[in-house]
C-alpha positions in Angstrom: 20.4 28.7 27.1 17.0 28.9 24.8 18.8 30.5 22.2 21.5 27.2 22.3 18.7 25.1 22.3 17.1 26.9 19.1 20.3 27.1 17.2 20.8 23.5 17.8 17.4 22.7 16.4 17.6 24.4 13.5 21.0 23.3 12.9 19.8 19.9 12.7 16.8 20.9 10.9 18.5 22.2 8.3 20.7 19.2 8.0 18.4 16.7 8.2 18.1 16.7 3.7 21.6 16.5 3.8 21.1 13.3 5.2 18.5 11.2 3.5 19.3 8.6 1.7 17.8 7.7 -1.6 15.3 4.1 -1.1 13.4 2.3 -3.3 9.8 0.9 -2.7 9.6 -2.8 -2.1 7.7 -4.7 -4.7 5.9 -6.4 -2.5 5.7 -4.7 0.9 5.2 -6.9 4.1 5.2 -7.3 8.2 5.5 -10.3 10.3 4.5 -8.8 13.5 1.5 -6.1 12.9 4.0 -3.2 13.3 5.4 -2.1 9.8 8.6 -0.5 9.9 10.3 1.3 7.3 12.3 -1.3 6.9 9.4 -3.3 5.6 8.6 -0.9 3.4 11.7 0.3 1.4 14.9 -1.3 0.3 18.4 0.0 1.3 16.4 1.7 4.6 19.6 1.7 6.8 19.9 2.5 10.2 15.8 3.8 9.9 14.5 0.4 8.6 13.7 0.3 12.4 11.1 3.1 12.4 7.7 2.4 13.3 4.8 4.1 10.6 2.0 2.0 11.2 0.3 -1.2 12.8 -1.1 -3.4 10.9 -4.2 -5.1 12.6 -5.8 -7.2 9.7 -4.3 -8.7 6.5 -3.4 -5.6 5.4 -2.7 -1.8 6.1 -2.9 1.2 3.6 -0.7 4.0 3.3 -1.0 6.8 1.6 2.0 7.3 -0.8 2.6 11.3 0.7 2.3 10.5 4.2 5.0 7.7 4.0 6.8 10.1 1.8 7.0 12.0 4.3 7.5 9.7 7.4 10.7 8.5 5.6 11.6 11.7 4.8 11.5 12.5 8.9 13.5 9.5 9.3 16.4 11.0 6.6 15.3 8.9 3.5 14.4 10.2 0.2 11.6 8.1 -1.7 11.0 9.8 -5.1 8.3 7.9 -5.6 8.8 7.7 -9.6 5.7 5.9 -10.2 3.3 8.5 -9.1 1.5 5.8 -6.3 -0.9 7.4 -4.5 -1.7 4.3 -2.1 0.9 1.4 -0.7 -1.0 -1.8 0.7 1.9 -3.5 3.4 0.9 -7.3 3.9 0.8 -9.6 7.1 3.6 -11.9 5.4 1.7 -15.2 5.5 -1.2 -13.4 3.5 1.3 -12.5 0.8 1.4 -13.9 -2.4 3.0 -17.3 -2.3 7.2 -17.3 -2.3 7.3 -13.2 -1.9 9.5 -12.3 1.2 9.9 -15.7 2.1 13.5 -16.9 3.7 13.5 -19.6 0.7 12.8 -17.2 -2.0 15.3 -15.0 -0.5 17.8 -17.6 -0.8 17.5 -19.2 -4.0 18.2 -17.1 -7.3 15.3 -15.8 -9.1 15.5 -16.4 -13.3 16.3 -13.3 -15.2 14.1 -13.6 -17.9 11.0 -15.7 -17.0 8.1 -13.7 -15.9 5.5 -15.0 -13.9 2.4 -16.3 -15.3 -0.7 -14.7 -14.4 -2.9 -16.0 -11.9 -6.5 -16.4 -11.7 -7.7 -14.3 -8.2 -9.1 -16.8 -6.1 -10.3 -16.5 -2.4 -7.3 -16.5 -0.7 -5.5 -13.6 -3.3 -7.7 -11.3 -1.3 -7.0 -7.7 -3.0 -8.8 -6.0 -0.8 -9.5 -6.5 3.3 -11.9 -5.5 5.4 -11.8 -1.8 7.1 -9.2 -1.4 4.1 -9.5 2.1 2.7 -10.5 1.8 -0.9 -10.9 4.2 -3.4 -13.8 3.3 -6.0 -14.2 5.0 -9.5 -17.9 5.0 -11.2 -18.1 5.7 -14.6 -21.0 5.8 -17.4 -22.1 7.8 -19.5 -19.3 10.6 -19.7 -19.1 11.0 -15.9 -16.5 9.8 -14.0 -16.7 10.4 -10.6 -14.2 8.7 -7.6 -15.2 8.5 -4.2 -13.5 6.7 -1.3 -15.0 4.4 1.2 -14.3 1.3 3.8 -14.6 -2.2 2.5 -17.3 -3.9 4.6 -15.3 -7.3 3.9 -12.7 -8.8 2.0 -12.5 -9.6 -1.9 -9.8 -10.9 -4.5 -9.5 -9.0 -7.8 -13.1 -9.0 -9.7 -15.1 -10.4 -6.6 -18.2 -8.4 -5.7 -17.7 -6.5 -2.1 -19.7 -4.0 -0.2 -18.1 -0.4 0.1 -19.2 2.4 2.7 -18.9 5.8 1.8 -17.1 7.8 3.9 -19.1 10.6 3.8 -22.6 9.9 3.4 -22.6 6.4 5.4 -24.3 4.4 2.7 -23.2 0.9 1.5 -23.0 0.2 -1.6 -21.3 -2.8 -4.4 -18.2 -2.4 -6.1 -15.8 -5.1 -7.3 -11.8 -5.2 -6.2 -9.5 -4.3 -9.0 -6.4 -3.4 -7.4 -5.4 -3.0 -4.0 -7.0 -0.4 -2.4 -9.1 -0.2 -5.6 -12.6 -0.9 -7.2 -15.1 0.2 -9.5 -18.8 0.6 -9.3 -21.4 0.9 -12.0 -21.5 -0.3 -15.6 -17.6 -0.8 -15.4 -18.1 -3.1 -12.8 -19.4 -6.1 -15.2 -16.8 -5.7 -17.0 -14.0 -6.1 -14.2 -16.0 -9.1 -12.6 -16.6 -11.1 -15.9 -13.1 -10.3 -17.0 -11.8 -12.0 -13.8 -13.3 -15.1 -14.0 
């Protein structure tokens, strides 16, 4: 009987490649209900667009680009992930940026060729949350060093915000650049004058 049960494990270890479909990352990733699915994550998800990965209990959750690699993967779906990411920020849907995911949007047809204009960050394009894990790059001189840390509150793209290191425990500033992203130092003028 153990040795059935084996054979029938491996069996559908070995098959589970066979299955996974190829899905593409949504462009902008969001959850109405704090628990993000794989089906808020990646188009053409299927029968997995179900699956659990994560609860969301602010704004915003992170995911590390292997890990949800690899929690599709376990669901039978193939993300290549072609553009390298090494972080995916998933969105409470009413903090996404305005007609993203919405049932209008959805409905009406977008133009082919008109891109859209870029936008000023203000408070309420918040970048970054806080508790949002947030990898910060300092550079001067030569030296480039990146560190991560835990926002100590929330910030739009070139707004000032206060970063805990993860290891040591010590706060310091950085300003929001990206999702998930900031930079500390010298560089950091440059991001926050360029935003306004």
């Amino acid at each position: 009987m153990r040795a059935l049960i084996l054979g029938a494990a491996a069996a559908f270890l070995i098959a589970a490649p066979a299955l996974a479909g190829p899905v593409s990352l949504k462009a902008n990733p969001v959850d109405v209900d704090g628990a993000v699915t794989l089906g808020d994550v990646f188009d053409g998800a299927g029968p997995a667009a179900g699956v659990v990965v994560g609860r969301r209990s602010g704004p915003s959750v992170v995911f590390e680009a292997g890990q949800l690699q690899a929690m599709a993967r376990q669901a039978g779906l193939d993300w290549a992930n072609p553009n390298g990411l090494r972080r995916v920020v998933v969105r409470h849907a009413a903090a996404a940026p305005a007609d993203a995911g919405s049932p209008a949007a959805a409905a009406a047809p977008a133009p082919e060729t008109v891109a859209p204009a870029p936008r000023r960050a203000a408070y309420a394009d918040r970048i970054i949350s806080r508790n949002d894990i947030v990898e910060v790059l300092y550079e001067a001189d030569g030296l480039r060093l990146t560190i991560s840390g835990r926002a100590e509150g929330a910030a739009a793209e070139g707004q000032r915000l206060a970063i805990r290191n993860l290891q040591s425990g010590r706060v310091f500033d950085a300003v929001a650049v990206a999702p998930g992203q900031a930079v500390a130092g010298p560089a950091a003028r440059t991001h926050q004058f360029a935003a306004r």
